[in-house]
C-alpha positions as a printed NumPy array, in Angstrom:
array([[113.893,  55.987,  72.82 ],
       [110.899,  54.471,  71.701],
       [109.456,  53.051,  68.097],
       [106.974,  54.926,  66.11 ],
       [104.756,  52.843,  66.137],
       [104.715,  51.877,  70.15 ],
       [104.117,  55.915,  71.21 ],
       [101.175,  56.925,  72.779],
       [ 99.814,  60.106,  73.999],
       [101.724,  61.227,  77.232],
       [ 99.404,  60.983,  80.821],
       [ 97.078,  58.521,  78.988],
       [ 95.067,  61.737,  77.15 ],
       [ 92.914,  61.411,  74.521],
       [ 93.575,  63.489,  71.021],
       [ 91.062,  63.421,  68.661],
       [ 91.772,  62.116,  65.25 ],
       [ 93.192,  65.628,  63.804],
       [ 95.393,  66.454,  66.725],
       [ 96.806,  62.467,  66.933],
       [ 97.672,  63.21 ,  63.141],
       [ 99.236,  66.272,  63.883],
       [101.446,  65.027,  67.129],
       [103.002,  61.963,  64.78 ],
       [103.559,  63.984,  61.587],
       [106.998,  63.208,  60.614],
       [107.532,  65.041,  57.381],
       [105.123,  67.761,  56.525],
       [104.332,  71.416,  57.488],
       [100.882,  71.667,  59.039],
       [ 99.121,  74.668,  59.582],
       [ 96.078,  73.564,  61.685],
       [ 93.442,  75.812,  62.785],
       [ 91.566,  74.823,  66.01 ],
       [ 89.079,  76.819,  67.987],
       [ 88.989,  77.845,  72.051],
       [ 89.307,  75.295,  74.488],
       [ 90.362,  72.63 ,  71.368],
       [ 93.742,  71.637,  73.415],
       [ 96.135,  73.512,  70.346],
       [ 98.608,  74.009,  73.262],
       [ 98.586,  70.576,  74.696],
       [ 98.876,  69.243,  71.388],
       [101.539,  71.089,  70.564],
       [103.269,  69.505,  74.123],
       [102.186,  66.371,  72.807],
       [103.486,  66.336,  69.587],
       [107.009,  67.533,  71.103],
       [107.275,  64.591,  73.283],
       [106.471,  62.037,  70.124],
       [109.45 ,  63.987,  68.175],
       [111.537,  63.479,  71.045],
       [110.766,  60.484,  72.734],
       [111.032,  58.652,  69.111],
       [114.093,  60.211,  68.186],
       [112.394,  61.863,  65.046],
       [113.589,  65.134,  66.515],
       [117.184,  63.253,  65.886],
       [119.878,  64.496,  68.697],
       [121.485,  67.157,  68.557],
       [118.612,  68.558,  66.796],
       [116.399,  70.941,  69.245],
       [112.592,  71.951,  68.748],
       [112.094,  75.561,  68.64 ],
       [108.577,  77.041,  69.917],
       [107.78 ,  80.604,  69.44 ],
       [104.508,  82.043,  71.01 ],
       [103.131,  85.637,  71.169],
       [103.178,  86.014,  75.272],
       [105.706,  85.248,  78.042],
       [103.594,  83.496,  79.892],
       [101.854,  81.614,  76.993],
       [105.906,  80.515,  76.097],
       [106.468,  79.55 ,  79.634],
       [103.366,  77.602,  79.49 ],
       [104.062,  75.591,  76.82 ],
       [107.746,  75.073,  78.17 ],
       [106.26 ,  73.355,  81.558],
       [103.527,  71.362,  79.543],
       [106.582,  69.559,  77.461],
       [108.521,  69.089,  80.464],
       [105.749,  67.254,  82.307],
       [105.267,  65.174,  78.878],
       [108.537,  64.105,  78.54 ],
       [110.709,  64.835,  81.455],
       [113.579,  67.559,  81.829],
       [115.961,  64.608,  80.458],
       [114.445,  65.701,  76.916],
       [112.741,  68.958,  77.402],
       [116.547,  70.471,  77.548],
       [116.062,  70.277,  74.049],
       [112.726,  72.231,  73.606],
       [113.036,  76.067,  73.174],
       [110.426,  78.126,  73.804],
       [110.467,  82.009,  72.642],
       [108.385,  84.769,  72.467],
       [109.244,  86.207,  68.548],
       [111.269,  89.153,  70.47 ],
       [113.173,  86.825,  72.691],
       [113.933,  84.629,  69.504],
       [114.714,  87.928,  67.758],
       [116.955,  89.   ,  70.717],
       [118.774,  84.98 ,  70.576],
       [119.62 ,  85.87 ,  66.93 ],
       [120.629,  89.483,  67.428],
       [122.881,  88.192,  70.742],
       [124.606,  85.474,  68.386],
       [125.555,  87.626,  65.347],
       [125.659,  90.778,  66.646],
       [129.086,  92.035,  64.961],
       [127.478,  91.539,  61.04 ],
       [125.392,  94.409,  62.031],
       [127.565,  97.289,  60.894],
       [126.812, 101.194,  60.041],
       [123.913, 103.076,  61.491],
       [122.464,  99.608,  63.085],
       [126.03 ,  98.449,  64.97 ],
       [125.148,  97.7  ,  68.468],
       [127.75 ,  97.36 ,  71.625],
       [128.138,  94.472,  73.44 ],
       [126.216,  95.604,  76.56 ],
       [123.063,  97.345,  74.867],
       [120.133,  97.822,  76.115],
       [116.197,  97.663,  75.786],
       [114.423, 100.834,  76.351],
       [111.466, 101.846,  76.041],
       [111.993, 105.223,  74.097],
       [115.679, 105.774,  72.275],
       [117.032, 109.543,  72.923],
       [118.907, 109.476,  69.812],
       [120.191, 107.163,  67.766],
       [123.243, 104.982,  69.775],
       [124.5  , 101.751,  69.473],
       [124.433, 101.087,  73.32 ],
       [120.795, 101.78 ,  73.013],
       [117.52 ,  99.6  ,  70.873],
       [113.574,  99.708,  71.589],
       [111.485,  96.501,  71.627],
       [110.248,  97.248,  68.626],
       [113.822,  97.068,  67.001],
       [114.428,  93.689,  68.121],
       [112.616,  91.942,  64.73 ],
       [113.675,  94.509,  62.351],
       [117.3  ,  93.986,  63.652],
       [117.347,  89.396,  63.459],
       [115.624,  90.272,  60.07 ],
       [118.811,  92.299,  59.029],
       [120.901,  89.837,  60.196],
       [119.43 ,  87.092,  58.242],
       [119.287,  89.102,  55.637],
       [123.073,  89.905,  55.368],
       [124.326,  86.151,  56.643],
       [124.421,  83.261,  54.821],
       [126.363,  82.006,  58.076],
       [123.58 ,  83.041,  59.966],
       [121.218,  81.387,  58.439],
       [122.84 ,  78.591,  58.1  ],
       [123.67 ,  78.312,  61.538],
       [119.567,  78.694,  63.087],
       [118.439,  76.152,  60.423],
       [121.235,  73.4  ,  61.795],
       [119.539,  74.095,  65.19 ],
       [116.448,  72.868,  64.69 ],
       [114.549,  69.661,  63.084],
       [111.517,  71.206,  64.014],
       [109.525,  74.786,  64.575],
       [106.092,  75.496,  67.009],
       [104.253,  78.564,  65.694],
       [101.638,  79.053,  68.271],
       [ 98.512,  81.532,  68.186],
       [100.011,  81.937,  64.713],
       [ 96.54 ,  84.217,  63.702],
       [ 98.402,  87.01 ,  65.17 ],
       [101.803,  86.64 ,  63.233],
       [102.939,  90.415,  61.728],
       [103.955,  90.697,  58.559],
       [107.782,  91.672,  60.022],
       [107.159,  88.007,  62.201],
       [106.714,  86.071,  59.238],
       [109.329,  87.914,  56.548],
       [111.639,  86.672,  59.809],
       [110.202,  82.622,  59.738],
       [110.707,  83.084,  55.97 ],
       [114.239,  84.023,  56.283],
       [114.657,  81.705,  59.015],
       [113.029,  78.79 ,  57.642],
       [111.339,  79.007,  54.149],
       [112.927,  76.301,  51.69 ],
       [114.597,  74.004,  54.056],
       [113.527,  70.704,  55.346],
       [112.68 ,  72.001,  58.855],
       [109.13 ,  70.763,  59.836],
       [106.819,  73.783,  61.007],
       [103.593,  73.441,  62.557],
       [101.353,  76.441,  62.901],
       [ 98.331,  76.667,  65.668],
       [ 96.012,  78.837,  66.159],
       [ 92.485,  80.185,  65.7  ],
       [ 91.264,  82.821,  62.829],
       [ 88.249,  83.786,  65.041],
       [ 90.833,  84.943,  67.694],
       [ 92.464,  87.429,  65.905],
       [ 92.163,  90.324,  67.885],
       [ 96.272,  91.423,  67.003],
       [ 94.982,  93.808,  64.034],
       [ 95.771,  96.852,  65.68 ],
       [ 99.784,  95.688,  65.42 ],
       [ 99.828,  94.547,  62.445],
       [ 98.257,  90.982,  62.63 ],
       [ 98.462,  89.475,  59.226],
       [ 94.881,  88.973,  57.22 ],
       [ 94.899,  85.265,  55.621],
       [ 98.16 ,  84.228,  57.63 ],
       [ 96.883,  80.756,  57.656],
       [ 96.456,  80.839,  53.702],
       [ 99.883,  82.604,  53.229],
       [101.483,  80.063,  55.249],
       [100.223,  76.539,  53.29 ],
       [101.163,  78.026,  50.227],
       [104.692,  79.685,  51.425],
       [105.901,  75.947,  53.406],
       [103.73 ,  73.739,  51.475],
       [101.702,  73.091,  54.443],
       [ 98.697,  70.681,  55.016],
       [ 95.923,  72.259,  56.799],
       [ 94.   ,  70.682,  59.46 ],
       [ 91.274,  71.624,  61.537],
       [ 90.733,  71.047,  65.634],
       [ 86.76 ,  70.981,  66.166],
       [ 86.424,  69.412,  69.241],
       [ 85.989,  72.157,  72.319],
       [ 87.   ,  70.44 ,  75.75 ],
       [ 86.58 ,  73.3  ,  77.583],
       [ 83.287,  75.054,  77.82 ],
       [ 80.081,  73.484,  78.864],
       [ 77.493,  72.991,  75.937],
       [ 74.969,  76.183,  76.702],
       [ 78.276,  78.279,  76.277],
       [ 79.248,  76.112,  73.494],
       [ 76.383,  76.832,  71.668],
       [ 76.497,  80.903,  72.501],
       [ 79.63 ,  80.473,  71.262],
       [ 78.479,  78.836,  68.32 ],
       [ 76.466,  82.21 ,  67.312],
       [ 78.763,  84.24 ,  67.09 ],
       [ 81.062,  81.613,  65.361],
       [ 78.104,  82.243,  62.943],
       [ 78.573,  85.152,  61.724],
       [ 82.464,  85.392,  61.784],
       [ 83.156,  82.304,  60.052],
       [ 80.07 ,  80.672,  59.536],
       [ 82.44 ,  77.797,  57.322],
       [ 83.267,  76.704,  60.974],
       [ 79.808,  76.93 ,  63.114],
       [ 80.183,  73.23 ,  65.51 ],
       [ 78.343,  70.397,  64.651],
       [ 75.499,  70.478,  66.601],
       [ 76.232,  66.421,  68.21 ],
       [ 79.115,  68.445,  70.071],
       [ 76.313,  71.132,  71.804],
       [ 74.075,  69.038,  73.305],
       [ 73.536,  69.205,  76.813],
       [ 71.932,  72.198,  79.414],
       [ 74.974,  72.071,  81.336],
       [ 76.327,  75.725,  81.988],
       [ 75.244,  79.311,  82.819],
       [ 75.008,  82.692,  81.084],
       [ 73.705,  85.492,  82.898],
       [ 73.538,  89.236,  80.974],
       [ 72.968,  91.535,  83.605],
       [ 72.056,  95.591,  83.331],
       [ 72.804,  97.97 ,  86.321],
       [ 71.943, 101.62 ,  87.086],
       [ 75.315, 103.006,  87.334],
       [ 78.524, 101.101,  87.896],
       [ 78.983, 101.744,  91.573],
       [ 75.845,  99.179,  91.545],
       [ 77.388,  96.844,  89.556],
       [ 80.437,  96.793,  91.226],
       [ 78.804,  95.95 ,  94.95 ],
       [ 76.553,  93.865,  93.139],
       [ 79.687,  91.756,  91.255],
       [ 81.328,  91.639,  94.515],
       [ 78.863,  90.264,  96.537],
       [ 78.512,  88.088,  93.47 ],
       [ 82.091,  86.374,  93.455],
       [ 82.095,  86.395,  97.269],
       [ 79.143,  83.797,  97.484],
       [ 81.067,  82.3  ,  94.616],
       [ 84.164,  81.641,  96.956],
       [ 81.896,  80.961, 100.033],
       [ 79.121,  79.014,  98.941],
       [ 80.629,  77.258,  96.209],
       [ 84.358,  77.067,  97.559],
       [ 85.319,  78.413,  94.379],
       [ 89.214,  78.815,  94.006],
       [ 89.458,  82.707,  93.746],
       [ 91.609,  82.146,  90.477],
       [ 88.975,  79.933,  88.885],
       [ 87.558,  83.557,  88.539],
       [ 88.238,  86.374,  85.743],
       [ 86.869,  89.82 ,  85.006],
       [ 87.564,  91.033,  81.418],
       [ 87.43 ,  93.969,  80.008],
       [ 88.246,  95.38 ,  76.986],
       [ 90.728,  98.135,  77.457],
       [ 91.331, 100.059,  79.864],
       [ 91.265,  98.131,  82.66 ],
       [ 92.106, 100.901,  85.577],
       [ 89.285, 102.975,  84.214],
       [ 86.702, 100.4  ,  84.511],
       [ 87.514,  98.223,  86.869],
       [ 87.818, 101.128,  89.825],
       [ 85.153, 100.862,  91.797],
       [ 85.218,  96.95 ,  91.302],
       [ 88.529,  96.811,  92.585],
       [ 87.613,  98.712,  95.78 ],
       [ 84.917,  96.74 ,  96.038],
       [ 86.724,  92.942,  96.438],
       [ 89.031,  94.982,  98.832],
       [ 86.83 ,  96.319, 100.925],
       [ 85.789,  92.487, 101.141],
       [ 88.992,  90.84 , 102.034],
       [ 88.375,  89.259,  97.949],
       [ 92.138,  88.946,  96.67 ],
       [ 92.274,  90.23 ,  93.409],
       [ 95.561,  90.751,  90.636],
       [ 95.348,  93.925,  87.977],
       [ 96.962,  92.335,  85.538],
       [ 97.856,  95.905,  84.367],
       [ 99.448,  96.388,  87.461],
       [101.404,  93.133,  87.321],
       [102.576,  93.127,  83.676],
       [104.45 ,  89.948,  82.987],
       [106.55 ,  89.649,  86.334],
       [104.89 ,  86.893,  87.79 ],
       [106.035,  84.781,  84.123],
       [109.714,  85.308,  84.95 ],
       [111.54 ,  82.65 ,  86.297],
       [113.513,  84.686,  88.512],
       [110.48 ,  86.04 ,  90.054],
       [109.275,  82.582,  90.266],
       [112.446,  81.68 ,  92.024],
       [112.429,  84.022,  94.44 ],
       [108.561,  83.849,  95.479],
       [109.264,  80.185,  96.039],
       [112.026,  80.425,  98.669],
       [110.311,  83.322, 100.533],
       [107.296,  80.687, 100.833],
       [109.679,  77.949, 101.668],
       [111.14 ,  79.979, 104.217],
       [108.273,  81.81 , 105.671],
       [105.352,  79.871, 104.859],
       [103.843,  76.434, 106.58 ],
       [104.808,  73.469, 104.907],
       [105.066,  74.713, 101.206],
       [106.436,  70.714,  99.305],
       [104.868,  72.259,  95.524],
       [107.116,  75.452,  96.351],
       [110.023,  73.327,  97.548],
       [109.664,  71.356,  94.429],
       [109.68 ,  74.087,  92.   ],
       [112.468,  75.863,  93.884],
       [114.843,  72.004,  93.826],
       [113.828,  72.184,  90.04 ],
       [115.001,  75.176,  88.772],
       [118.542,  75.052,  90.778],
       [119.273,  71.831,  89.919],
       [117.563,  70.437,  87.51 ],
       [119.465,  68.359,  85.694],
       [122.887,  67.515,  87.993],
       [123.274,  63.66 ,  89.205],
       [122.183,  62.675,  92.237],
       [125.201,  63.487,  94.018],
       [125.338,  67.603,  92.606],
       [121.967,  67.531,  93.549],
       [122.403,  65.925,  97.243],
       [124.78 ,  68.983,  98.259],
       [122.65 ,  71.702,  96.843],
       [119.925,  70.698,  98.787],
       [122.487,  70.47 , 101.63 ],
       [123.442,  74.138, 100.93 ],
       [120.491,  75.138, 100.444],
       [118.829,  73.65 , 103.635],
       [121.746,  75.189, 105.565],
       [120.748,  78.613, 104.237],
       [116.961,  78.153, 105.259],
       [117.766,  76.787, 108.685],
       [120.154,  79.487, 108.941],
       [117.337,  82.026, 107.908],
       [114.401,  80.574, 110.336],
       [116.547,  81.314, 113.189],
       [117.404,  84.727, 112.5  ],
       [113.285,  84.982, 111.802],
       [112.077,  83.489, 115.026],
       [114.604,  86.184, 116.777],
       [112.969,  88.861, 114.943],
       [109.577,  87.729, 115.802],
       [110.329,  88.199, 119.226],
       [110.502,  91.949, 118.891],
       [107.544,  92.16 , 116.718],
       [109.481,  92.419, 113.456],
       [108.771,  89.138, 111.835],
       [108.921,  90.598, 108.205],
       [111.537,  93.026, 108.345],
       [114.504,  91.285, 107.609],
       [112.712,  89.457, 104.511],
       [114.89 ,  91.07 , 101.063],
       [118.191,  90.473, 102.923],
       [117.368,  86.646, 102.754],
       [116.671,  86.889,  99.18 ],
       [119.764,  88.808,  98.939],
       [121.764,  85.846, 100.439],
       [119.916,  83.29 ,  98.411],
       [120.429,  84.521,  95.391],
       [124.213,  85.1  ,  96.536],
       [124.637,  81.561,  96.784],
       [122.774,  80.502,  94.052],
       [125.491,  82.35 ,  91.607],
       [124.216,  84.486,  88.854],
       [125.325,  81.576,  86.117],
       [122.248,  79.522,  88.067],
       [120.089,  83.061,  87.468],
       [121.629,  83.139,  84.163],
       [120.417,  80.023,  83.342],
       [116.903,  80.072,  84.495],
       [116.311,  82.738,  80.91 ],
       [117.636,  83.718,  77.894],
       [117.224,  86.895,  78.806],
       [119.184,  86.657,  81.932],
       [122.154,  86.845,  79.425],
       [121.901,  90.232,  79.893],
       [122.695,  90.966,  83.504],
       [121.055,  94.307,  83.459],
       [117.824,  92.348,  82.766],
       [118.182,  89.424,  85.322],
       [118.494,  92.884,  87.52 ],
       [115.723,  94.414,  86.362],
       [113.935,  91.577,  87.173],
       [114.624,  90.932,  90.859],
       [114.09 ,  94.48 ,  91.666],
       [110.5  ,  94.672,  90.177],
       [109.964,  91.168,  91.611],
       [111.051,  93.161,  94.76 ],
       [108.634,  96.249,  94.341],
       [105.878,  94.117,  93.754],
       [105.942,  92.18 ,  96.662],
       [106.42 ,  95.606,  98.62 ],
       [103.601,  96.619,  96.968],
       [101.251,  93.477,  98.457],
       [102.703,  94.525, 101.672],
       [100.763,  97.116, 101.797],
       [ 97.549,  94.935, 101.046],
       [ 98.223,  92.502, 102.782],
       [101.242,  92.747, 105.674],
       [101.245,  88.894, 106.366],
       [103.963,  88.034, 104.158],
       [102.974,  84.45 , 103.111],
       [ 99.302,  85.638, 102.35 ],
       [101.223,  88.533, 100.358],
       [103.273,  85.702,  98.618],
       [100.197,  83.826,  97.767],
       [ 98.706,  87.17 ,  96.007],
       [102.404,  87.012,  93.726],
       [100.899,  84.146,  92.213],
       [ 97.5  ,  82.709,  90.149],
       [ 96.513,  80.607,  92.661],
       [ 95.226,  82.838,  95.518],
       [ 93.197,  85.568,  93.372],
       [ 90.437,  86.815,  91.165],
       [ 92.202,  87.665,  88.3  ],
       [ 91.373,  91.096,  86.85 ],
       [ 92.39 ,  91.399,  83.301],
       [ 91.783,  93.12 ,  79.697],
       [ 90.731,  90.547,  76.895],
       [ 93.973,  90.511,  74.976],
       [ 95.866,  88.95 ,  78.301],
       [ 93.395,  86.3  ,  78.476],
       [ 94.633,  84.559,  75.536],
       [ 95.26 ,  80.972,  75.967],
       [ 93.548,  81.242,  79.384],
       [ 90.32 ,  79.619,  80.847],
       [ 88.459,  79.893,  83.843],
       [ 85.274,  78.391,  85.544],
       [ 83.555,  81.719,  85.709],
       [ 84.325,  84.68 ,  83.498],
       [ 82.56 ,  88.135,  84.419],
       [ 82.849,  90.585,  81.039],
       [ 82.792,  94.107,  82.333],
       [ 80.718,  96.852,  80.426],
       [ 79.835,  95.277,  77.063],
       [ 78.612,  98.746,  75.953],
       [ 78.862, 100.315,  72.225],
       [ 81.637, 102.996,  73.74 ],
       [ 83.698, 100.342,  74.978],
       [ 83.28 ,  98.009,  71.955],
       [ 83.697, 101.071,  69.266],
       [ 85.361, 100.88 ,  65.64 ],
       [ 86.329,  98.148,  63.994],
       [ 83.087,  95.514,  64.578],
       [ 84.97 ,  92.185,  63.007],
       [ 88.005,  92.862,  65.268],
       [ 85.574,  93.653,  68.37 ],
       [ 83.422,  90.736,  67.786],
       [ 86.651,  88.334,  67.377],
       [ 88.132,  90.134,  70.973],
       [ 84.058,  89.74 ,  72.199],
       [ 84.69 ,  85.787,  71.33 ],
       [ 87.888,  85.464,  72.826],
       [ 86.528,  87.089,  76.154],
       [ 83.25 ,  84.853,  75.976],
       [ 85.658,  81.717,  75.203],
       [ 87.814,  81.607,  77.712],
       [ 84.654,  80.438,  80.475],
       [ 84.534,  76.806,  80.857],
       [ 81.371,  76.794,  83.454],
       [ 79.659,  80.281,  84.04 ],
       [ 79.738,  83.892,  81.836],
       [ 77.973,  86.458,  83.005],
       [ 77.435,  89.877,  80.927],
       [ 77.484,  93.234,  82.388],
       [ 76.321,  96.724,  81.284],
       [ 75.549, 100.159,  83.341],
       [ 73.135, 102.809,  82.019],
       [ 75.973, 105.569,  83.719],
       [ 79.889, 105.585,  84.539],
       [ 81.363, 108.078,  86.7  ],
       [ 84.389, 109.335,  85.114],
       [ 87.087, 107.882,  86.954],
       [ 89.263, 110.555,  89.417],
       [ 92.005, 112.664,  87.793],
       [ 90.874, 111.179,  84.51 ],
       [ 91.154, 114.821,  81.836],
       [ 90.58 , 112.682,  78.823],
       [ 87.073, 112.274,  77.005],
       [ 84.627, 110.577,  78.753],
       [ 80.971, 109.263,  78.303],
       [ 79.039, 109.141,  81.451],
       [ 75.509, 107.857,  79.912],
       [ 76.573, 104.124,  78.318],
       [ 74.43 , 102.012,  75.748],
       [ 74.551,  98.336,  75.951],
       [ 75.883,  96.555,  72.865],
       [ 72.981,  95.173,  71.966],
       [ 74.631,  92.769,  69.241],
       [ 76.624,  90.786,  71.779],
       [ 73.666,  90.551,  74.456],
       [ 71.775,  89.676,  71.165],
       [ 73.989,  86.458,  71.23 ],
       [ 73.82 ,  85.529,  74.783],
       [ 70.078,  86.389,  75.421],
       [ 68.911,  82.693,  73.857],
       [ 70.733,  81.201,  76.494],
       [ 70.397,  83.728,  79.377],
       [ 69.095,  82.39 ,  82.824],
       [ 67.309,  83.975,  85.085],
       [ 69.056,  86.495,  88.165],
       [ 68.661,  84.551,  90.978]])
């Protein structure tokens, strides 16, 4: 425990004056606003370790985080364990709102009574036959903790003596069912809440995003408002493309211009005949990137939209046909986020790969990762029994050719000795067993499924995870991403259709999230994708109004 006074930011980092405020706020509510590449989420990490590391968060008081995406959540989880080692970060929760719902819902289950009763072993589906009390969609889970809250005092009573402190972040896409929860949860007490996010970024309308959240929020928990300006992220010619567009959204928030100045950075807006053109041209593209440049592959994004299958088809042949690894993001929903899947991607590369100490590491953290030193001396024991055990039966199998064959029954064994309380452990949702076992079997399709790409198991392993691939993805995912260079696919008027304020906020997240490079594409034609019976427009039309924005700042094509 340290004084007040004495902390400083964690790792040495800098915060500018708003965000230093914000991490050593011991009383008020803040609702601060920030925009792309501002640091909200380290902040946020930051702010967590001052409440804990000064005892402000007062023991046995927890911190409870609640972000919009699994992987944004998980995210934020690591950051604060980094920050303030797992000693502390035990006491740091970090939610999506349905896994917060589902906590709450888990907890009190019996005060829901009637038509909404629920067994103890429901489950999650995606479509209910009829209504049953073994059975709830996702989109029941916040309707549900509302109801509960609603009926409980004891419920209540019982979240609010949880928690000294509540993380709201990307809080510009809060639903108007997400908030009535926080209000139940939270409104009226002493609980500190600080709220993060970005009003230009709003690109949640279409599920019932909240307008003037922010404003809603400051009046509802008396909450001082603060504003983020600085962007560490992007290089100043994006900053100031950026800055246009910032213009005419919210032009109460354009940058001052000291912050743009500089010619560092690149925008290129390119237009192709048809998109079988593009998509040889983009590939050729990102392959120089990787060769020439020694580019990481996942320091590399393609957006799109919506849609992502549809337009991304030929592209996606494309890297394959040049040996370019690549991740749908479609394809790969959130399994790559879980910590089982985690878990078990990290022993297959322990055991397979070639000297693999940041897999090891991760592996040695999640078993055991707060036992003394003597727990932790015989699970590493046990656990290097296992893999020695393992190798041998491997190196017999590579003798007859078969060096991958025998690779899920070693995950079977592993997670056999690991003991599903461990599994259990590793995720709130794991409470559910049927979960935890949905889990390991899609973590087990998908790695079947980079089989077939890729039949060297360790090269397949390295595909599981963000640091061996382009990363192919619709705008919405990239949320709380960045990247060094960030292609946006077909920026044409019958992609970007509808609602113009909620395209030109998704257009700004998708232009925001490149730190170094952004390049623009657009084809005058678009084969309509095989088996596709749904309308389609073959003849495209740039949107002119976002290469408008870009065009100032375009340089040549090499």
């Amino acid at each position: 425990m340290i004084a007040v006074d004495s902390w400083k930011p964690a790792d040495g980092l800098t915060l500018e004056p708003n965000a230093l405020l914000a991490a050593k706020e011991q009383v008020r509510s803040l609702a601060l606003t920030a925009g792309p590449g501002a640091g909200k989420t380290e902040m946020l990490a930051q702010r967590a370790d001052f409440l804990l590391r000064t005892g402000t968060c007062r023991y046995p008081k927890r911190i409870l985080a609640i972000s919009f995406k699994v992987d944004a959540s998980s995210n934020l989880k690591e950051r604060v364990r980094r920050r303030c080692g797992s000693e502390l970060a035990i006491r740091f929760d970090s939610y999506t709102f349905h896994a917060f719902a589902k906590r709450i819902i888990d907890r009190f289950r019996p005060i829901l009574t009637g038509r909404e009763a629920l067994d103890v072993g429901y489950k999650i589906v995606d479509r209910k036959v009829r209504l049953s009390p073994q059975e709830i969609e996702f989109a029941d889970l916040v309707p549900l903790a509302i109801t509960i809250l609603q009926k409980s005092a004891m419920a209540r009573n019982a979240v609010r003596q949880t928690y000294s402190d509540v993380f709201l972040d990307e809080f510009q896409d809060c639903t108007n069912l997400q908030y009535d929860l926080l209000k139940l949860a939270f409104q009226g007490t002493s609980i500190r809440l600080t709220a993060v996010g970005d009003t230009k970024q709003k690109i949640m309308g279409w599920a019932g995003a909240m307008d003037g959240i922010f404003q809603a929020f400051v009046t509802d928990f008396a909450a001082t408002p603060l504003n983020m300006y600085r962007n560490f992220r992007s290089k100043p010619r994006l900053l100031r493309l950026q800055n246009e567009i910032i213009r005419k959204l919210d032009p109460s928030s354009v940058m001052p211009e000291e912050q743009l100045a500089g010619d560092e950075g690149e925008v290129f807006a390119w237009r192709f005949e048809d998109s079988r053109k593009e998509a040889d041209y983009l590939a050729d593209l990102i392959a120089g990137w990787i060769q020439t440049e020694q580019l990481p592959p996942a320091e590399i994004a393609i957006l799109i939209r919506n849609q992502l299958d549809l337009y991304a088809d030929h592209l996606m042949a494309a890297l394959e046909a040049r040996g370019i690894p690549f991740r749908n993001e479609q394809q790969m929903q959130d399994i790559t986020v879980e910590p089982a899947a985690r878990l078990i991607v990290d022993y297959l590369s322990c055991l397979y790969g070639q000297r693999e100490p940041k897999a090891w590491i991760r592996l040695m953290n999640q078993l055991i990762p707060f036992a003394d030193d003597e727990i932790q001396s015989n699970a590493r024991k046990d656990l290097d029994r296992l893999v020695k055990q393992q190798r041998k039966e491997i190196a017999i199998a590579a003798l007859f050719d078969e060096p991958f064959t025998g690779w899920w029954n070693c995950v079977l064994a592993f997670l056999k000795q690991v003991s599903t309380q461990t599994l259990v452990s590793l995720s709130p949702d794991y409470e559910s067993l049927d979960r935890l076992k949905e889990v390991v079997r899609d973590t087990k399709i998908r790695i079947d499924e980079l089989l077939k790409l890729e039949p060297d198991l360790p090269k397949a392993l390295k595909r599981f995870s963000d640091d061996q691939a382009v990363r192919i993805l619709t705008i919405h995912k990239s949320k709380g991403l960045e990247f060094d260079s960030v292609i946006i696919l077909a920026v044409e008027k019958e992609v970007f259709f509808g609602d113009q304020d909620e395209n030109r906020c998704a257009f700004f997240v998708g232009v925001s999230r490149a730190k170094r490079r952004l390049v623009l594409t657009h084809a005058n034609q678009r084969e309509c994708p095989a088996g596709y019976t749904r309308r389609w427009d073959m003849q495209r039309t740039a949107q002119s109004e976002y290469f408008g924005y870009a065009t100032p700042f375009v340089k040549k094509e090499p």
